[in-house]
Structures are given as structure tokens and as C-alpha cells.
C-alpha positions as CSV (number, residue, x, y, z in Angstrom):
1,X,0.0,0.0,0.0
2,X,1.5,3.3,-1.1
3,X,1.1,6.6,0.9
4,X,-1.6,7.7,-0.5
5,X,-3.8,5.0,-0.4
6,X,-2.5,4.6,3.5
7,X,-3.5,8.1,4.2
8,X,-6.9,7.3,2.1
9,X,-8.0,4.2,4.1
10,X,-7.2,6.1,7.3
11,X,-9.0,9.0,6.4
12,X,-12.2,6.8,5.4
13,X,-11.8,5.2,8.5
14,X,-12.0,7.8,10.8
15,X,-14.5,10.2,8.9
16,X,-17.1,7.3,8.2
17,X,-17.6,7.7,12.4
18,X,-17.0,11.3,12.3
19,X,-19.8,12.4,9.8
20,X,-22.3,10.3,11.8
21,X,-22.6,13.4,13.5
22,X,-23.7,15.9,11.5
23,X,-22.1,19.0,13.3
24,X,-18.7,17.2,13.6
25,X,-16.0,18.2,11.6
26,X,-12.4,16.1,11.6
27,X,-9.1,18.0,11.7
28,X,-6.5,16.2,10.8
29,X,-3.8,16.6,13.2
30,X,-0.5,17.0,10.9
31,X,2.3,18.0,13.1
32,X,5.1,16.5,12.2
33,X,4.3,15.4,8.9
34,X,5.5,16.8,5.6
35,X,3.7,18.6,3.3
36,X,3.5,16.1,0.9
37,X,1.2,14.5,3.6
38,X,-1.1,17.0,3.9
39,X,-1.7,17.6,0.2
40,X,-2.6,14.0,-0.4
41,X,-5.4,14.3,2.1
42,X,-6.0,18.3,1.1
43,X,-6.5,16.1,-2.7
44,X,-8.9,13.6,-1.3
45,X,-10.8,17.1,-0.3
46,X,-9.9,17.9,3.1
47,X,-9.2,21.3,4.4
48,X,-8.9,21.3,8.0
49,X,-5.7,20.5,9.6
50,X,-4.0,21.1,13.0
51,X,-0.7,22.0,13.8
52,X,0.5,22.6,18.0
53,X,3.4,24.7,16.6
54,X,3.6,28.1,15.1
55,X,6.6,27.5,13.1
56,X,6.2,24.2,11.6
57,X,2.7,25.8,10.7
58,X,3.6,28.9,9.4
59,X,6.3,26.9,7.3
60,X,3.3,24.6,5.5
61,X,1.5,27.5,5.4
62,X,3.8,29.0,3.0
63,X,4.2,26.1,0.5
64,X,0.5,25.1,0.5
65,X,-2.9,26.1,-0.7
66,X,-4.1,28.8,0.9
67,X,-7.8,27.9,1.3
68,X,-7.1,25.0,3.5
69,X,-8.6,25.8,7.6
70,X,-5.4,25.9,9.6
71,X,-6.3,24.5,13.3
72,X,-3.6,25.9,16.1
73,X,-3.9,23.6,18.4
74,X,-0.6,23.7,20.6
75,X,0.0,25.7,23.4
76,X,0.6,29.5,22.2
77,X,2.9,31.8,23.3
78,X,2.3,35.6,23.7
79,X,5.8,36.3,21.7
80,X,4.7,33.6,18.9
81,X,1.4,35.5,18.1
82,X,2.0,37.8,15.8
83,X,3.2,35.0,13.4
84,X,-0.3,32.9,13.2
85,X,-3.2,35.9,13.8
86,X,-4.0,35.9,10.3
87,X,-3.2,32.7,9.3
88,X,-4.4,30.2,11.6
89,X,-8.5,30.0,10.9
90,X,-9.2,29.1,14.7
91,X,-7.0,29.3,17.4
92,X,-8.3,26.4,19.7
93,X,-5.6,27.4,22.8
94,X,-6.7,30.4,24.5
95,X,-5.8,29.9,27.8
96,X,-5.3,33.8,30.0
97,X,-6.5,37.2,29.2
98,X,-3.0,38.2,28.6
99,X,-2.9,35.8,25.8
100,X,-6.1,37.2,24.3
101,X,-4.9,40.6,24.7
102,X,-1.8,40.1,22.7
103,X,-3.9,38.2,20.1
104,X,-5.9,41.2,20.1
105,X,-3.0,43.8,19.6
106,X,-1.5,42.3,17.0
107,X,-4.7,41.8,15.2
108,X,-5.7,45.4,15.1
109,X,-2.2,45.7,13.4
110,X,-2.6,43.4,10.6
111,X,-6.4,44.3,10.7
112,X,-7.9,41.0,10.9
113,X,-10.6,39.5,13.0
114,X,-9.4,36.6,14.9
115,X,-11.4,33.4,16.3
116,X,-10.4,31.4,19.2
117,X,-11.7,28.9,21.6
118,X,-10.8,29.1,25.1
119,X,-9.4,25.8,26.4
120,X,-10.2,24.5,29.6
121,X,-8.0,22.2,31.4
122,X,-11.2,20.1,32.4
123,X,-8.8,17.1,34.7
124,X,-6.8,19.7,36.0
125,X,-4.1,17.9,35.4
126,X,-0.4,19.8,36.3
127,X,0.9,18.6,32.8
128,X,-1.7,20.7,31.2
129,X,-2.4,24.4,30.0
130,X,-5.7,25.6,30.0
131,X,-8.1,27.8,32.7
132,X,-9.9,25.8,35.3
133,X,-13.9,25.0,35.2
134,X,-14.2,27.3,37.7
135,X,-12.3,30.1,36.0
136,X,-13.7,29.7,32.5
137,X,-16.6,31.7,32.5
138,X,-14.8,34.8,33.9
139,X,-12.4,34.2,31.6
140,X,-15.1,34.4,28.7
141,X,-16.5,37.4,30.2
142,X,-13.1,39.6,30.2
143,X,-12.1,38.0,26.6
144,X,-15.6,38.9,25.5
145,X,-14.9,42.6,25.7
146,X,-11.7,42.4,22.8
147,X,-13.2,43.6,19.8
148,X,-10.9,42.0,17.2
149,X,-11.0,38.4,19.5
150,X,-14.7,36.2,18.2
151,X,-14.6,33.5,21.3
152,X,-16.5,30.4,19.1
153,X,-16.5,27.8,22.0
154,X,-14.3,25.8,23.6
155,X,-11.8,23.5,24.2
156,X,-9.9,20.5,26.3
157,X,-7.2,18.2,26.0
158,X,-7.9,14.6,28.0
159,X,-5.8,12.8,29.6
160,X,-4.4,10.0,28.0
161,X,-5.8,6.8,29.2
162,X,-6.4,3.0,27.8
163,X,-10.1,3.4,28.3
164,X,-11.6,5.7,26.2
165,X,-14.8,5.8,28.6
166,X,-12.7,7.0,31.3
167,X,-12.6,10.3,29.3
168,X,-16.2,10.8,29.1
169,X,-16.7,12.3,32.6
170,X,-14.4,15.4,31.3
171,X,-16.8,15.7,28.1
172,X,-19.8,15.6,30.0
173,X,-18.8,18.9,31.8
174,X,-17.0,20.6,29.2
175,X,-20.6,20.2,27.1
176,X,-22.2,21.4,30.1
177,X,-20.1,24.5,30.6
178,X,-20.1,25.4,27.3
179,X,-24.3,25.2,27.5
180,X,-23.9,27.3,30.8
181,X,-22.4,29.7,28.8
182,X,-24.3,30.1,26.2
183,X,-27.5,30.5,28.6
184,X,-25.7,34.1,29.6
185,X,-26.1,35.6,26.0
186,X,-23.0,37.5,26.5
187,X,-22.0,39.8,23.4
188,X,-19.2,38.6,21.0
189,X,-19.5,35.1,22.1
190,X,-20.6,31.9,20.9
191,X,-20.2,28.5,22.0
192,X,-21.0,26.8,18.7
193,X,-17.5,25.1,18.7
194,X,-16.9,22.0,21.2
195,X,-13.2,20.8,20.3
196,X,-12.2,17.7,22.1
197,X,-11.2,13.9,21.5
198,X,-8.3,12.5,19.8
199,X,-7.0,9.3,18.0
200,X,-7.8,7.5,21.2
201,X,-11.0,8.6,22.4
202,X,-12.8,10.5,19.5
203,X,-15.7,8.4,19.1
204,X,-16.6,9.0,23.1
205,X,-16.0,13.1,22.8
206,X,-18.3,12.7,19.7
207,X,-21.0,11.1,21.5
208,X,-21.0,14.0,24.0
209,X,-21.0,16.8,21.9
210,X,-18.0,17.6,19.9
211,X,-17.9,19.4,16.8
212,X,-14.5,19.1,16.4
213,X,-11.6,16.2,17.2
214,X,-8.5,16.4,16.7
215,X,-7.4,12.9,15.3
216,X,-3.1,12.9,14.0
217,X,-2.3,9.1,14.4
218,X,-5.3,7.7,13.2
219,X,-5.2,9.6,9.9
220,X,-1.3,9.9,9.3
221,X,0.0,6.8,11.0
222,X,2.8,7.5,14.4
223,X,4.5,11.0,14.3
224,X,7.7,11.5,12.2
225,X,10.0,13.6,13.5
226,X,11.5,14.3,10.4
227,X,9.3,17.0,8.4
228,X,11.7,18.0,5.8
């Protein structure tokens, strides 16, 4: 089986389950991978793809089509912004109001409009990034009042576990945060966008609400850590 076909299969695979759900859309997590990569599954019409680092993204960015929906995913730093506002098409790792705030002064300098999801670190585990359940909806609230910053929903990262069902707790509450939200009406935000599961547990975070998950190994096969 060539790469193509491998990358084909895989795709089929994961997006049969995905577009069970009718609000569900699959990124394919491409970090990592080379171009070449992407453009075989940008061919087989796919356009959204996530990428957890601004470089590597900004790199594919330059060398491929420019209407495909770049996902950041990865952790972003305040000094890395100004390289992705008006590229990435969703920034799903909005974690502090100081991040939102430099999102939000460098967009007014490139004039752009820039939408982001505010991640939640819903286990509270140490390992992650992300503002606590308790925290979110303050968080919302002061993001909320950045012109140039569209909050679209939210986000969380799972822990990583054997069991997919294990992660369904975490899902359960980041739906119903995201429906507490919403019930507040509160100007410039929407919570239309529910980004969780993975290659491990997608098919659970589906099942409880997400419209978007982030699947890499189960489209492109294990990372490789050479992208040239």
C-alpha cells in the first residue's frame, strides 16, 4: 500500500464515524508530517488540519494552498502571536486574558478579525495548559470585551488513558459548561465550537457533543519527526 492509499484508508476510516454526526467536523492533526502529507489528504478534499506549533505551521502555510482551515492547536505563546493571527482559521488554545490581549493587539495591526476557543484544562491535570472550570466563564466574560477576538466555543485536552470511557466524565462537563455559557447571552460570544477527543478517544467526545476532534495518528499513521 502506497502513501496515498494509506493516508486514504485512514482517512475513510475515521470520517465514516466522524460524519455520523452531523455538526462534527475532523481535523487532521498534521504536526510532524511533511507537506507532501497533507496535500494528499487536502486532494482527497480535506481542508482542516491542525498543527500545535507556530513555526512548523507557518512553514506549510507558506508552500501550500491557501484555502485550506489551519487549526492551532498547541500551546501558544504571547511572543509567537504575531506569526499565526491571520493565518491560523481558529485558534483552539486560549488559555489567559494576557494571551487574548496580545492576540488582540496584533490583530488590530494586521487588521484582521481573529477566532479562538478558550481551552479548559477540564482534569486539571499539572501537565496541562488551560483555565480551570471554575475560572472559565470569567475568563469568557473579560475576553468577550476584545473587539478584534470572536470566542466560538471551547476546548480540552484529555488525559491519556487505555479506556476511552474514562474520558467521558471530562466531556460531559466541558458540554455542560459550554451550555452554561451560552445560557448568559453574553455579546461577542458563541459557544458553537466544542473541540475535544483525539485518536484514542474520539468516538466518546463525539457522543458527547463535539464538533470538532483532533485525530493525527489515526489519519497519518505515528509522528515522524523528520518534516523535511
Amino acid at each position: 500500500m502506497d502513501r496515498k492509499e494509506e493516508i486514504y484508508e485512514n482517512i475513510k476510516l475515521v470520517n465514516d464515524k466522524v460524519i455520523m454526526y452531523t455538526n462534527a467536523t475532523l481535523i487532521a492533526v498534521s504536526k510532524t508530517k511533511p507537506a507532501s502529507d497533507i496535500q494528499i489528504a487536502y486532494d482527497l478534499g480535506f481542508r482542516d488540519f491542525g498543527e500545535n506549533k507556530v513555526q512548523e505551521m507557518c512553514d506549510k502555510y507558506e508552500v501550500l494552498p491557501k484555502d485550506i482551515r489551519w487549526h492551532l492547536i498547541g500551546h501558544l505563546q504571547t511572543n509567537k502571536v504575531k506569526y499565526i493571527v491571520d493565518k491560523a482559521y481558529l485558534i483552539h488554545s486560549v488559555d489567559s486574558l494576557k494571551l487574548a490581549e496580545t492576540i488582540e493587539k496584533e490583530a488590530v495591526k494586521k487588521n484582521v478579525d481573529v477566532n479562538i476557543l478558550v481551552e479548559v484544562n477540564v482534569a486539571a491535570e499539572d501537565s496541562k495548559f488551560g483555565t480551570t472550570l471554575e475560572e472559565a466563564t470569567d475568563l469568557v466574560l473579560e475576553i468577550s470585551k476584545l473587539p478584534h477576538v470572536h470566542i466560538k466555543g471551547l476546548m480540552t485536552i484529555a488525559p491519556i488513558c487505555e479506556n476511552p470511557n474514562e474520558n467521558r466524565s471530562y466531556f460531559k462537563k466541558l458540554k455542560q459548561l459550554s451550555v452554561d455559557i451560552a445560557a448568559k447571552n453574553i455579546d461577542n460570544v458563541s459557544m458553537e465550537c466544542l473541540s475535544m477527543g483525539m485518536s484514542g478517544d474520539y468516538t466518546v467526545a463525539l457522543e458527547e457533543g463535539a464538533t470538532y476532534v483532533r485525530v493525527g495518528t489515526g489519519v497519518f499513521g505515528q509522528r515522524n519527526y523528520n518534516i523535511n
